[in-house]
Steps between C-alpha positions, in 0.01 A plus 500: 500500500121572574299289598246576153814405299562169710457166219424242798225724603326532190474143431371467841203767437373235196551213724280666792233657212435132354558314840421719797216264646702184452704322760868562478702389789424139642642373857591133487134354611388658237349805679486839312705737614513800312252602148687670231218873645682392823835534446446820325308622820789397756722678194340802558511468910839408543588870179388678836819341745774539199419883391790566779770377323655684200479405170789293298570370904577128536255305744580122597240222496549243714193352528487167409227312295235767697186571223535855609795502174342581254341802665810602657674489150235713355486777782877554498507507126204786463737677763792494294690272724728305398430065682764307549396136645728281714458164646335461851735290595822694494745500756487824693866562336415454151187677566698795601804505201174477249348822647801666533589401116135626390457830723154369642328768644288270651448133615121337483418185695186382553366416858177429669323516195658880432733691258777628736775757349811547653698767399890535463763716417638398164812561308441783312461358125258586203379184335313564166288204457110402607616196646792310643603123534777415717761234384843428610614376158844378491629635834368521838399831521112605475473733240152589318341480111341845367143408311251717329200393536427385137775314543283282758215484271697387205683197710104427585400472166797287415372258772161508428486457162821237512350295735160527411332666812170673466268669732301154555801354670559499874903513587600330816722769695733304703824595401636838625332823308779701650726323251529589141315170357222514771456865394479436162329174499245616778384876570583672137272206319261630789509856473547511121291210361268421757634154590378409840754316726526320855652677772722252775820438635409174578867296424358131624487233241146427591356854584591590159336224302166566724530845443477391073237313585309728672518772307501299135859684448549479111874631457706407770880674471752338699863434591688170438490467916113551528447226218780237644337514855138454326596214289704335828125585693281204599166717423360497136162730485314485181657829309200515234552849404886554542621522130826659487811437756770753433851494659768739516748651794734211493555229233283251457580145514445168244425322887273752608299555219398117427457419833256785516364447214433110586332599753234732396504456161623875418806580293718842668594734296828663539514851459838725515517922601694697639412790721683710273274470197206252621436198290716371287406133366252285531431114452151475333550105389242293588706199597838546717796304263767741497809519672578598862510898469268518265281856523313446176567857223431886500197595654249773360673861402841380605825455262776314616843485288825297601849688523855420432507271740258271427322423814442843617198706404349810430131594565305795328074552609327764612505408815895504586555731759676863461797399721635429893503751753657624681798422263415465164637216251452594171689193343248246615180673560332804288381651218216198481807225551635271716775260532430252749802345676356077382665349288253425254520230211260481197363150365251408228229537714619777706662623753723320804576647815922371554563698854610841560826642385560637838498096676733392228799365728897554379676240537821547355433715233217217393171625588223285615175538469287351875240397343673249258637344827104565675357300216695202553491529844090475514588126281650367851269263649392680829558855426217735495633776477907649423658816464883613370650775604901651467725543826825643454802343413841583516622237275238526252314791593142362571418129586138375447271367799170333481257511775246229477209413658311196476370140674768251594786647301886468607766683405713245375246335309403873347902530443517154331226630259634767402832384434302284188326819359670772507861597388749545768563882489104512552499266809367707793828500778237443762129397552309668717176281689255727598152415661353778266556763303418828555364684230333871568089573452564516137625220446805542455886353618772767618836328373679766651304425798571142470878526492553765832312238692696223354785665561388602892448097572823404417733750677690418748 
């Protein structure tokens, strides 16, 4: 593709004709980092370092929350390059299978206030796409999302116009825009519609809520993690201009969202994607009285239809992805639809997030479903947080555990509990007390994660 014919580019020629002199890119005191004129002049400086690589090649980002992205995204795209953004955090393994699984040509890191390229020798592969995201989806292994660009701009307009954000808001960039909902929620409403945002990696309860002050932050997109540790934080700042919270990444609790709430008199709203086709459904009541796992109905532009099953779905938008690469999956993603793997139920009011079909644990030939057994679990007095998970079995082929965390709590009083809740096929064989537990930047819990260490600290 050309750059002339490139759909994210085009909308970002109106956004710098109507906005060019206004301030687009904020740092957390509220400084201006970057005008719309001035991203489109670093654009044009950093066309001059990518002419070297071929067109249709596949160049890494791994650059963090730096404001040099949007220029970055803009210069490889007029170049006919193909971005694919990963985490900064990656361990130098992972780093390595998701380069290998994309054919990077290159690597780019920023340092000392500078654009560095590395280059590599990749697998030889052709991707046909103007963008990649990388997921693992169901199994371990990296593997990538092809995008056309338009495909970008539609999930952006789905956002925008679902969740209400104009050009007069300010977004609060906190979370990751390597990731698929930072990307969407952050530098497309940026490049495409002229919505300014902050720039930081700031993670601290308190450095975050002085950074909204500071820079009167209007729409604030979080994960479930970022708004439990606020609403735990001693600090309350007057938030005067914040007007929208949005979550997504990882499900949003009933416990987190009041206490949050309580506290600074703002309602979250949960919000469910999927790198595979962007947004997916959004909760735009004004009060929060629906169930745990409630993600609210079908956002802007997207259809979503049940199948045989009943709790699994099927998504159709513009912006669905073409399909994976390096290994296509035409069953689950293309053609403009996807099949996510959550299991999915419908309600009067909308939709309910009920786990993913990949956690649910065999027992027996009975399957159980984690977060059933999660949802009871968070009832116990002491228990913050809980997680289920499937180890084998060679009685009954998988046994469930739960690893809690929490203040004060005892197994045997978590045991005795249980015992009055839940029936006994669903009783967890053991529970696991855990300080903490460890979810990844987005948010997120590894089960299969979760269960290897399990199994590491009780072998012999």
């Amino acid at each position: 593709m050309i750059a002339s014919d490139n759909a994210l580019v085009a909308a970002w020629r109106e956004t710098l004709a109507r906005r060019a002199d206004q301030p687009a890119i904020f740092a957390s005191d509220g400084a201006v980092l970057r005008r719309f004129q001035e991203i489109e002049d670093e654009a044009l400086t950093l066309a001059t370092r990518v002419r070297e690589f071929s067109p249709g090649s596949v160049i890494a980002l791994q650059i963090g929350n730096s404001p040099s992205w949007p220029a970055l995204l803009l210069a490889l795209f007029r170049a006919a390059l193909v971005p694919l953004p990963l985490g900064r955090h990656m361990a130098d393994a992972e780093l390595g299978a998701a380069l290998e699984a994309a054919g990077a040509l290159a690597l780019v890191r920023i340092g000392d206030n500078d654009v560095a390229f590395t280059r590599r020798v990749p697998v030889a592969r052709e991707v046909s796409a103007d963008f990649l995201k990388l997921t693992s989806g169901t199994t371990a292994a990296p593997r990538a999302i092809r995008f056309r660009a338009e495909q970008l701009v539609a999930d952006c307009t789905n956002i925008c116009e679902t969740m209400g954000i104009t050009e007069s808001d300010v977004n609060y960039g906190v979370i990751p825009m390597s990731h698929s909902y930072g990307f969407s929620n952050l530098l497309t409403p940026l490049l495409c519609r002229g919505v300014p945002l902050v720039a930081t990696e700031e993670r601290l309860p308190r450095a975050i809520l002085e950074g909204l002050a500071r820079t009167g932050a209007t729409v604030f997109p979080g994960m479930p993690l970022f708004f439990q540790h606020l609403g735990e934080s001693g600090t309350v700042p007057e938030l005067r201009q914040l007007r929208l919270c949005i979550s997504a990444g990882a499900p949003l609790t009933r416990d987190v969202a009041e206490r949050f709430a309580q506290k600074f008199g703002r309602r979250i709203h949960a919000f469910y994607g999927s790198s595979e086709c962007g947004g997916i459904t959004y909760d735009t009541a004004a009060e929060a009285d629906a169930e745990e796992g409630f993600v609210g109905n079908s956002m802007h532009g997207v259809t979503i239809t049940h199948r045989g099953d009943g709790e699994s779905i099927e998504v159709r938008s513009a912006a669905v992805g073409d399909g994976y690469f390096p290994n296509d999956e035409p069953a689950t993603l293309g053609g403009g639809r996807f099949v996510p793997g959550d299991l999915v139920r419908c309600t009067e009011r909308g939709f309910v997030l009920a786990g993913r079909a990949s956690d649910v644990i065999n027992i027996a030939g009975r399957k159980l479903n984690p977060l059933e057994v999660e949802q009871r679990l968070l009832t116990c007095p002491g228990v913050r947080q809980a997680f289920v998970f499937g180890i084998p079995s060679r009685i009954r082929g998988e046994e469930p555990v739960a690893c809690i965390a929490g203040e004060g709590i005892e197994r045997e009083a978590v045991s005795r509990f249980c015992q009055g809740t839940l029936s006994p096929w669903q009783m967890p064989r053991d529970f696991w007390i855990v300080p903490g537990i460890p979810a990844n930047e987005r948010g997120k819990v590894n089960r299969r994660a979760l269960a290897e260490a399990y199994l590491k600290s009780i072998a012999p």
